[in-house]
N, C-alpha and C positions, 0 to 999 in steps of 0.2 A: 504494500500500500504506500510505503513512504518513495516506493522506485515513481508511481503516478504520479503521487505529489511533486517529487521533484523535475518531473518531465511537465506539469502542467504550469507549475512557475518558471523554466527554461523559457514554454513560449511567452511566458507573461514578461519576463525580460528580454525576451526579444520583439516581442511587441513593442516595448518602451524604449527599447534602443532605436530602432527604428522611429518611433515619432520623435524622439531628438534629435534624430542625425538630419528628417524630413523638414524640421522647426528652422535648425541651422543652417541646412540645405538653400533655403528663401532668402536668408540676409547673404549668401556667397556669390561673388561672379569670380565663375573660374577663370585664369589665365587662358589665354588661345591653347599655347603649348604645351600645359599642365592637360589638362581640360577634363572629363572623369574621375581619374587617378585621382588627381590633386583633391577636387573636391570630393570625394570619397574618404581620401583619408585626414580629412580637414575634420569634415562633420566626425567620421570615430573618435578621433580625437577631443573634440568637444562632446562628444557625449561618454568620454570614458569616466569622468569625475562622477557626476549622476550615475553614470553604471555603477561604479564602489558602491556609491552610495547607498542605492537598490540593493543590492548582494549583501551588503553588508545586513541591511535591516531586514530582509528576507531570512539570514540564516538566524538572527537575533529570534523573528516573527516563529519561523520553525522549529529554535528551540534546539539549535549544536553545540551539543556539548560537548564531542569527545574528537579530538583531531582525527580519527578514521571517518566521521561523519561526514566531517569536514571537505575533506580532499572527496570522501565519496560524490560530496555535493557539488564542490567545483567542479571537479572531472564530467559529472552531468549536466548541470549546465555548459559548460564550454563544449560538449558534446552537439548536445540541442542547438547551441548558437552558432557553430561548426556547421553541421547540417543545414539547417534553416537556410543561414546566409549563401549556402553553396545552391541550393536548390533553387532561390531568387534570382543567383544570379546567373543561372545555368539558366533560367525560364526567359531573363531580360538577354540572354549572349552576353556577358558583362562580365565573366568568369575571369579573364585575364586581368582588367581593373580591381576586379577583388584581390584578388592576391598580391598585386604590386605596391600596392594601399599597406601604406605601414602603420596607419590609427588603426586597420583593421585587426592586427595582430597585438594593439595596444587594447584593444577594445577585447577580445578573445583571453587576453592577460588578465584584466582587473576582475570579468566574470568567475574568472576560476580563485582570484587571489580576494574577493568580498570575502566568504566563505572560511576563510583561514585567516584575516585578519579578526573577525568574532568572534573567533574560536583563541585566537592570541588573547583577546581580549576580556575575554569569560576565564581564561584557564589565568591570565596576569592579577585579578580580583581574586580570583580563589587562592593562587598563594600569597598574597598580602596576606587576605584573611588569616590563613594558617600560621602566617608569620606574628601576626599580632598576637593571636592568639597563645603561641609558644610563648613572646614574650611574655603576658598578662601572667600564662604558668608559671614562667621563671621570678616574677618578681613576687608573686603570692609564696612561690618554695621558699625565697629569701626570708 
């Protein structure tokens, strides 16, 4: 059940990768000799901050807590956004701009690395706690 979940928020961030990349898309005029490429890997680019972002509170939302989850959940997603992306641009002929597009493999990065910064960041709280906690022990034995 959690393999659905994780495939049916895959496309939910890929749906919102996509309306940012489409958002940024409208404020760009590509150069002549850039021309796709360019603005392909302009907008991934600009929508990789908002991607962390996503990922990050998606894995928060879902509740990962153990870095196997973690990576499970990246490797899924960046599977699903893999996919997806390939298939759009396999349907538009656009496959070689995809790939040349270096925001897109910035954009394929931060999907997998939300996921594992949460998880840093859940596991960095729990040993404070434990740490204080030791203290608290040690200064009561004293």
């Amino acid at each position: 059940m959690k393999i659905y979940y994780n495939l049916v928020t895959g496309c939910i961030i890929f749906a919102v990768i996509n309306s940012i990349m489409l958002l940024a898309s409208l404020f760009l005029h590509a150069p002549v000799d850039g021309g796709e490429t360019w603005r392909l890997s302009v907008t991934s680019l600009i929508a990789a901050l908002p991607t962390l972002a996503l990922t990050f509170f998606l894995a928060r939302l879902m509740k990962t807590s153990s870095k196997k989850s973690a990576l499970n959940q990246g490797l899924l997603w960046l599977i699903v956004q893999l996919i997806l992306f390939v298939l759009v641009a396999l349907k538009q002929e656009n496959l070689a701009n995809l790939l040349a597009a270096p925001g897109f493999y910035v954009v394929l990065a931060v999907v997998f690395i939300g996921p594992l910064l949460h998880f840093r960041s859940v596991s960095g709280k729990e040993s404070d706690q434990s740490l204080s906690e030791r203290q608290d022990q040690e200064s009561r034995d004293l």
